[in-house]
ZALO-894339 format. One record per atom (N, C-alpha, C): residue number from 1; residue in one letter; atom name; x, y, z. Coordinates in Angstrom, 2 decimals. Each point is the difference from the previous one (the first is absolute). Layout:
! residues N
+-----+----+----+---------+---------+---------+
:   i : aa : at :      xx :      yy :      zz :
+-----+----+----+---------+---------+---------+
: NUM :  A : CA :       X :       Y :       Z :
...
+-----+----+----+---------+---------+---------+
***
This chain:
! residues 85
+-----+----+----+---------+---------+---------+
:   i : aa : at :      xx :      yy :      zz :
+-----+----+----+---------+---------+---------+
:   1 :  X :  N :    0.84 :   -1.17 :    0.00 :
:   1 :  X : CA :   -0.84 :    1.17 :    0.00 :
:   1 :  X :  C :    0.89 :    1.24 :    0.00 :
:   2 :  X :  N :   -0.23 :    0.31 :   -0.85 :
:   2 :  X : CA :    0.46 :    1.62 :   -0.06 :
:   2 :  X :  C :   -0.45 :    1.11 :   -0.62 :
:   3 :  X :  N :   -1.10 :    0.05 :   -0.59 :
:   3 :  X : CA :   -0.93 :    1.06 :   -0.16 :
:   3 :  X :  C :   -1.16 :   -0.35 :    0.36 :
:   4 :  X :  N :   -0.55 :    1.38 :    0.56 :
:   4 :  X : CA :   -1.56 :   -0.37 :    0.60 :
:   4 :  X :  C :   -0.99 :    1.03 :   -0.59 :
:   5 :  X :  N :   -1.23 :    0.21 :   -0.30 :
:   5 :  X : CA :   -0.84 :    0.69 :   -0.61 :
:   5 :  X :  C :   -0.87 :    0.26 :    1.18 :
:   6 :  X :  N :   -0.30 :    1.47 :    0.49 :
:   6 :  X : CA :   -0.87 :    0.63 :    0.62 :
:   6 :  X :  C :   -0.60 :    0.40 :   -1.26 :
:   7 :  X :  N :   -1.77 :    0.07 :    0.43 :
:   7 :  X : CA :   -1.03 :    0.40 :   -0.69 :
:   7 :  X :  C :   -0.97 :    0.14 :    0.63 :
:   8 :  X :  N :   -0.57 :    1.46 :   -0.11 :
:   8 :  X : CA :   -0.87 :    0.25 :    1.41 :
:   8 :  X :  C :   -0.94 :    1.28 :   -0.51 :
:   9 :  X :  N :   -1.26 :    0.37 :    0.61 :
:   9 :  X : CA :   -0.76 :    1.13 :   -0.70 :
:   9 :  X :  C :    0.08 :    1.15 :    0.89 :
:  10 :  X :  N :   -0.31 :    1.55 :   -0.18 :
:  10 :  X : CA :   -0.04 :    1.03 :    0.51 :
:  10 :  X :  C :   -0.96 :    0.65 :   -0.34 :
:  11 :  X :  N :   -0.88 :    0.16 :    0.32 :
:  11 :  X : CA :   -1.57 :    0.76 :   -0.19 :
:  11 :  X :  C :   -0.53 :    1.07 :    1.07 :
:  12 :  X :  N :   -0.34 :    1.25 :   -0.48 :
:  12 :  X : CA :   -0.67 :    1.13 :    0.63 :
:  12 :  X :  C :   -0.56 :    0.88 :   -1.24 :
:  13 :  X :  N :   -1.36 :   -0.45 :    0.02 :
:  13 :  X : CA :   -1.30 :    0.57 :   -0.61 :
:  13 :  X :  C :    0.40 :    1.57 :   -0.16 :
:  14 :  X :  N :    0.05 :    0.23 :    1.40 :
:  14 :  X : CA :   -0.36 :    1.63 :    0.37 :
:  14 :  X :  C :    0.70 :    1.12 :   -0.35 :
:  15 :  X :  N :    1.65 :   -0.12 :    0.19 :
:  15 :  X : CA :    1.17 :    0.68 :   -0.17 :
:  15 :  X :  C :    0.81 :   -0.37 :   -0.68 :
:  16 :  X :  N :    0.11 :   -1.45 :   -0.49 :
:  16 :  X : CA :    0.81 :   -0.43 :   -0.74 :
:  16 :  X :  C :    1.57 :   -0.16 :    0.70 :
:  17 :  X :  N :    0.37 :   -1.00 :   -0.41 :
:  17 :  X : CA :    1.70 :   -0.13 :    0.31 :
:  17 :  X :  C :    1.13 :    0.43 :   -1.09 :
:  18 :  X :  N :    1.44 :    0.78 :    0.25 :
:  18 :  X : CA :    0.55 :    0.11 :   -1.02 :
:  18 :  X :  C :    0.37 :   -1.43 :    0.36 :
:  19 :  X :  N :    1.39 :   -0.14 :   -1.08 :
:  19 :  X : CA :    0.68 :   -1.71 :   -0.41 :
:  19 :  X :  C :    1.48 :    0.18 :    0.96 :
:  20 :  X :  N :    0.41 :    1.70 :    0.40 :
:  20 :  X : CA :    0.96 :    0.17 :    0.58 :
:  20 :  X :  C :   -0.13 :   -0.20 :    1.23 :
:  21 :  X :  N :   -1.17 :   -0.37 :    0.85 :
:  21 :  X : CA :   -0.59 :   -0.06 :    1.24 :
:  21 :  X :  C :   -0.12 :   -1.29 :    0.37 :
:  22 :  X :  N :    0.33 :   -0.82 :   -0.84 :
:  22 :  X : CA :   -0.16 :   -1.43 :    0.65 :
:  22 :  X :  C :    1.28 :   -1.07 :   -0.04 :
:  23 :  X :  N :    0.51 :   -0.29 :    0.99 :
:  23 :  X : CA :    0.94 :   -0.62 :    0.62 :
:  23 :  X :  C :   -0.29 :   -1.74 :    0.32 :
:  24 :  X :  N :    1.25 :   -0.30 :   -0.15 :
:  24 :  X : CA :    0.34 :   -1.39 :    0.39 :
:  24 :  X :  C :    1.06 :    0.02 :    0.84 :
:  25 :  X :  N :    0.14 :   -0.93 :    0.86 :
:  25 :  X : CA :    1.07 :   -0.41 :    1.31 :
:  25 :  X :  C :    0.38 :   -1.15 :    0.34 :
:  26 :  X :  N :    0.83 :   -0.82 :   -0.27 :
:  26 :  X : CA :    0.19 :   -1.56 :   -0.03 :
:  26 :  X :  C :    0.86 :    0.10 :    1.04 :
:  27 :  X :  N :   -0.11 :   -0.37 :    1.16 :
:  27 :  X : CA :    0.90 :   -0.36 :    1.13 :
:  27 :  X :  C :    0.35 :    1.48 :    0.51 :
:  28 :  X :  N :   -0.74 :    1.10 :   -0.33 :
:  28 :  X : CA :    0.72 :    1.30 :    0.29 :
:  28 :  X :  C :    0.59 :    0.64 :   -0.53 :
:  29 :  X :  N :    0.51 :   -0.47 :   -1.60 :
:  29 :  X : CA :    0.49 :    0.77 :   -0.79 :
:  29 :  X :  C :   -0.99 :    0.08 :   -1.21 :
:  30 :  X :  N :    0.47 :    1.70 :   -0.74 :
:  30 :  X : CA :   -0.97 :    0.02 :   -0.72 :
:  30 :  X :  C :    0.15 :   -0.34 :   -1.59 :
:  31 :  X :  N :   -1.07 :   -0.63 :   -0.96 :
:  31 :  X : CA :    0.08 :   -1.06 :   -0.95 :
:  31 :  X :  C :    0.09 :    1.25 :   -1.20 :
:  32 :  X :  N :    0.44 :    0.17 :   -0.81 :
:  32 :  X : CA :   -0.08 :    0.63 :   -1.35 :
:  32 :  X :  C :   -0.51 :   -0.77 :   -1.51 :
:  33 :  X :  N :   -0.14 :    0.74 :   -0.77 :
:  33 :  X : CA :   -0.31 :   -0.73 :   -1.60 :
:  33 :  X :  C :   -1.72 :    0.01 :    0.46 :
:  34 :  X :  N :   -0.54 :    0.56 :    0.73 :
:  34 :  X : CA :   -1.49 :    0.32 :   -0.20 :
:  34 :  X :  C :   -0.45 :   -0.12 :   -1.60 :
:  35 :  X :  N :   -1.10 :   -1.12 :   -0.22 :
:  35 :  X : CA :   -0.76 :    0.18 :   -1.65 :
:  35 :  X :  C :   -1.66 :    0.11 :    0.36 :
:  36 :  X :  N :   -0.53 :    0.89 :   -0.39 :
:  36 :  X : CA :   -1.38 :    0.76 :    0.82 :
:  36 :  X :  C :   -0.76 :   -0.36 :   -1.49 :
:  37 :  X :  N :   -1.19 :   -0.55 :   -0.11 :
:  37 :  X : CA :   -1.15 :   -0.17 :   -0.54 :
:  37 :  X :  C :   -1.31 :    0.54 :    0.32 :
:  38 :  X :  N :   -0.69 :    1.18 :   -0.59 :
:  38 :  X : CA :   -1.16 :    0.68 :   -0.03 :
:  38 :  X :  C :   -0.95 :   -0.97 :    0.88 :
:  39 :  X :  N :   -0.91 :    0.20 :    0.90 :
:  39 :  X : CA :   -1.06 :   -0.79 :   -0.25 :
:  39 :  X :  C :   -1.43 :    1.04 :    0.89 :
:  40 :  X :  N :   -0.91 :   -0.48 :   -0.44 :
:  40 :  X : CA :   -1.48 :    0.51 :    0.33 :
:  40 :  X :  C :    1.06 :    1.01 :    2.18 :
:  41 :  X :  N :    0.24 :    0.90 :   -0.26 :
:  41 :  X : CA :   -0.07 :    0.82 :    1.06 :
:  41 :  X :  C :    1.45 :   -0.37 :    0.74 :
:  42 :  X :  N :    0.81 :   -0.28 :   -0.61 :
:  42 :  X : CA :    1.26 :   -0.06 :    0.45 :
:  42 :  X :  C :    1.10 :   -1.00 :   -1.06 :
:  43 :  X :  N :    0.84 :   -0.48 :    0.63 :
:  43 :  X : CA :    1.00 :   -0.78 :   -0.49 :
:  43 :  X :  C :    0.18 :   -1.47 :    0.42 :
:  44 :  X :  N :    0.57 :   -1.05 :   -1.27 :
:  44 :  X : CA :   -0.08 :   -1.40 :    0.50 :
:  44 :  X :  C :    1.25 :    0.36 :   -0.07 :
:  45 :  X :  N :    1.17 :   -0.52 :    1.39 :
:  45 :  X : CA :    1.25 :    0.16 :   -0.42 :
:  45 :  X :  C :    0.84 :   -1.25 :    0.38 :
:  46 :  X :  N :    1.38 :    0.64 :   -0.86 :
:  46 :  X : CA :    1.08 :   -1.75 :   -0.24 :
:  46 :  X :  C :    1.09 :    0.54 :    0.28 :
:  47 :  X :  N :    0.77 :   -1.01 :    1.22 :
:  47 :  X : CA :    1.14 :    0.51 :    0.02 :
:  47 :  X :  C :    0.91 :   -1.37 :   -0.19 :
:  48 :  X :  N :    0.82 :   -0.78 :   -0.71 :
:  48 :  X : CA :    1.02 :   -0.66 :   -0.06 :
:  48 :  X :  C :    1.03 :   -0.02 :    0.51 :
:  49 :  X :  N :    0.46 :   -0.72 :    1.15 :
:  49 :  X : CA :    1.15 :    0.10 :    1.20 :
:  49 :  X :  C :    1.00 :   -1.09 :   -0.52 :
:  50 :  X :  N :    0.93 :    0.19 :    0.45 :
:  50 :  X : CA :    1.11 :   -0.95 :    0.25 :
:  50 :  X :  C :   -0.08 :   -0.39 :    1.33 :
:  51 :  X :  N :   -0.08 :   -1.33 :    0.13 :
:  51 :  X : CA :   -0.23 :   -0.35 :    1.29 :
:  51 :  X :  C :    0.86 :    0.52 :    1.27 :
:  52 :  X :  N :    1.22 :   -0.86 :   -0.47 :
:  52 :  X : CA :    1.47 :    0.16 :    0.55 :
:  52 :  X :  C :    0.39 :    1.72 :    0.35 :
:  53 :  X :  N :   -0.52 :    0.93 :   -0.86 :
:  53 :  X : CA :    0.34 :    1.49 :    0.53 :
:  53 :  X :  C :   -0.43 :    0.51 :    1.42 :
:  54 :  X :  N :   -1.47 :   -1.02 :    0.18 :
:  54 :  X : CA :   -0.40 :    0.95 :    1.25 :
:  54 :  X :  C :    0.31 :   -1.36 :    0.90 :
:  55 :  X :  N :    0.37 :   -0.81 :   -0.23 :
:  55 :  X : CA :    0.47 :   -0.94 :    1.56 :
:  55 :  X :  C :   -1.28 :   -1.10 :   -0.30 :
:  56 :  X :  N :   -0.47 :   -0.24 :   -1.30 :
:  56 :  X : CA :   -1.00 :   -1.34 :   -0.18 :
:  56 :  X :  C :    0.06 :   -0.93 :   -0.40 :
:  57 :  X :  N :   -0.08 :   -0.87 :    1.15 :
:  57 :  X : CA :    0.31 :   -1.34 :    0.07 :
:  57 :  X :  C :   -0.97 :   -0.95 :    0.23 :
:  58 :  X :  N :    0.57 :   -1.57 :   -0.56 :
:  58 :  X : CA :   -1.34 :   -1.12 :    0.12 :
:  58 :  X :  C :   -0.04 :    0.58 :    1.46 :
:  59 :  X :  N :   -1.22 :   -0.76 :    0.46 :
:  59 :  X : CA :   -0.15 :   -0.67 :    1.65 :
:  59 :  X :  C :   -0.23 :    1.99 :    0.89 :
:  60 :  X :  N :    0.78 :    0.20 :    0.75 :
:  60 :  X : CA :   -0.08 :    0.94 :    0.45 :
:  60 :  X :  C :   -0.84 :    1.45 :   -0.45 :
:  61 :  X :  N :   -1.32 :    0.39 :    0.91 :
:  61 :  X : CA :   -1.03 :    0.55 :   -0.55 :
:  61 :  X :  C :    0.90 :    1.39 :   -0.32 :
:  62 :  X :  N :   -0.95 :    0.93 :   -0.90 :
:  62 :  X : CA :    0.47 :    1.24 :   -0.30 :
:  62 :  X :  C :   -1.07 :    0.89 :    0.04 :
:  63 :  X :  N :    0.14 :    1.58 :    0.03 :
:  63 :  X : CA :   -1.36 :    0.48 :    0.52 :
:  63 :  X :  C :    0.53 :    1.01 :   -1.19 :
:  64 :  X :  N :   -1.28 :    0.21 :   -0.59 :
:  64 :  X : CA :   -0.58 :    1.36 :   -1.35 :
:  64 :  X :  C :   -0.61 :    0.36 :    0.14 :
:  65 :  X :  N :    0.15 :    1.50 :   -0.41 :
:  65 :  X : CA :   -1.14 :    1.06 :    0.79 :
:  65 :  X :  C :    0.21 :    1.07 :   -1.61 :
:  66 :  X :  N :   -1.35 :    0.05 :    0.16 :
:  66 :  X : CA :   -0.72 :    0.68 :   -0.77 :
:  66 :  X :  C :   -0.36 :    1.67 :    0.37 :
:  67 :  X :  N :    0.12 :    0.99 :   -0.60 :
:  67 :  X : CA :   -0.10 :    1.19 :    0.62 :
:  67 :  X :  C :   -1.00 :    0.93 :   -1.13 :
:  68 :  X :  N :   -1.02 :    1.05 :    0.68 :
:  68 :  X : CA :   -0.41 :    0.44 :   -1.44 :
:  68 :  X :  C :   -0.59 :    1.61 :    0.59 :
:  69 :  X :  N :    0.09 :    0.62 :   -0.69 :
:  69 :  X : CA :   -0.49 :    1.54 :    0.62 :
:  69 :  X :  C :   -0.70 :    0.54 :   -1.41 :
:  70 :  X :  N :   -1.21 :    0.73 :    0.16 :
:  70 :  X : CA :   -0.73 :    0.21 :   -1.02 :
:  70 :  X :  C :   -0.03 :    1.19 :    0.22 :
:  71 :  X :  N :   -0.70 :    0.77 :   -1.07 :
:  71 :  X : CA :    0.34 :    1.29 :   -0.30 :
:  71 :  X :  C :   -0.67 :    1.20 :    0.88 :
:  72 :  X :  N :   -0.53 :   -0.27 :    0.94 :
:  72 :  X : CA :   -0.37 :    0.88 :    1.36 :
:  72 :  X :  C :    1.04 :   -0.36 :    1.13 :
:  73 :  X :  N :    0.69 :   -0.93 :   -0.29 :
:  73 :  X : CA :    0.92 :   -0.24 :    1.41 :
:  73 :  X :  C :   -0.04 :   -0.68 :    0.91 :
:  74 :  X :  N :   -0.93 :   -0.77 :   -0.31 :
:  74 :  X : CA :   -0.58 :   -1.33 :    0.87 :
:  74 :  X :  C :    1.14 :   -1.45 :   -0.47 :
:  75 :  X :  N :    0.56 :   -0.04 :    1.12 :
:  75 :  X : CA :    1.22 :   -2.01 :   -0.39 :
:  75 :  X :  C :   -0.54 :   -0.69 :    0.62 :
:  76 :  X :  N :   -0.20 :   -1.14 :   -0.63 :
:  76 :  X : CA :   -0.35 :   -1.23 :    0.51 :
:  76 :  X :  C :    1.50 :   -1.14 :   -0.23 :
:  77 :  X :  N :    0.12 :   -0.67 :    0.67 :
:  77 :  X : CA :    1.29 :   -1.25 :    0.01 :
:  77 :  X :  C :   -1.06 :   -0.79 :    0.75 :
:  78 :  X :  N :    0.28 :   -1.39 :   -0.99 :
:  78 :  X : CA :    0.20 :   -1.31 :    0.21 :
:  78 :  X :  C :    1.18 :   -0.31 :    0.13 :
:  79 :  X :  N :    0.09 :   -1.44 :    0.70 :
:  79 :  X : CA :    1.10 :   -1.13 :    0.38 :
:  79 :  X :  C :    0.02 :   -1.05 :    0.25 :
:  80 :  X :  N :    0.48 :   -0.73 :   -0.32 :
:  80 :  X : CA :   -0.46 :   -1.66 :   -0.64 :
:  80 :  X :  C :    1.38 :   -0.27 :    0.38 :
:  81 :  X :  N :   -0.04 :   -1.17 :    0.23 :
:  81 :  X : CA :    0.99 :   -1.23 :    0.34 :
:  81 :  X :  C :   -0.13 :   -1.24 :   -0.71 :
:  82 :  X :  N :    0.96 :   -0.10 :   -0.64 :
:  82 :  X : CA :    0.12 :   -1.15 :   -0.98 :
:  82 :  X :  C :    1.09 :   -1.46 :   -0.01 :
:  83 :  X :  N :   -0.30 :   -0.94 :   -0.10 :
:  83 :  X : CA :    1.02 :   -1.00 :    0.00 :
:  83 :  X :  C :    0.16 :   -1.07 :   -1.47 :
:  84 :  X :  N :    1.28 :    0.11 :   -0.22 :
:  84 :  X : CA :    0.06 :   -0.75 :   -1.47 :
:  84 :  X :  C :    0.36 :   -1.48 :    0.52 :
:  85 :  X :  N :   -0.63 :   -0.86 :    0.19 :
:  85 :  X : CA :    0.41 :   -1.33 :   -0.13 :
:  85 :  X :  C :    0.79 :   -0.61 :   -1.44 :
+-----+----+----+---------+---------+---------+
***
C-alpha cells in the first residue's frame, strides 16, 4: 500500500464554500494536490496521498480530519480514525 484515495462531499446551500477553504489532515499534517468537482451546492472532493509521507501504515490506526469553512465564516471539522488491515 502506498497510495490512498480520500473522497468526500462539502455542501452549504446558503453561503456556499470556496475550494480554498477546505482542508485535509492525515495524522496532523496537512495533505496537498486537492481535485474539487462541482456538485448540486458545494464540492465532491479527491485528494490522493502517499501513504508512507504522513506515517501510513498496515495495522496501526490513523486519524483524518476533514476541515471546511464556508463563505460567512462558519468551520465545521470532522475526524475519523481509520485502520488499513
Amino acid at each position: 500500500m502506498t497510495t490512498i484515495l480520500f473522497a468526500f462531499e462539502v455542501t452549504d446551500s446558503d453561503s456556499g464554500i470556496s475550494t480554498s477553504e477546505i482542508t485535509l489532515e492525515i495524522n496532523g499534517v496537512l495533505a496537498g494536490g486537492q481535485i474539487v468537482q462541482a456538485i448540486t451546492g458545494g464540492y465532491r472532493v479527491y485528494y490522493s496521498i502517499n501513504a508512507f509521507s504522513f506515517g501510513v501504515t498496515n495495522r496501526p490506526p490513523f486519524q483524518w480530519q476533514v476541515t471546511a469553512t464556508d463563505n460567512a465564516g462558519n468551520t465545521t471539522t470532522q475526524t475519523h480514525t481509520l485502520t488499513i488491515d
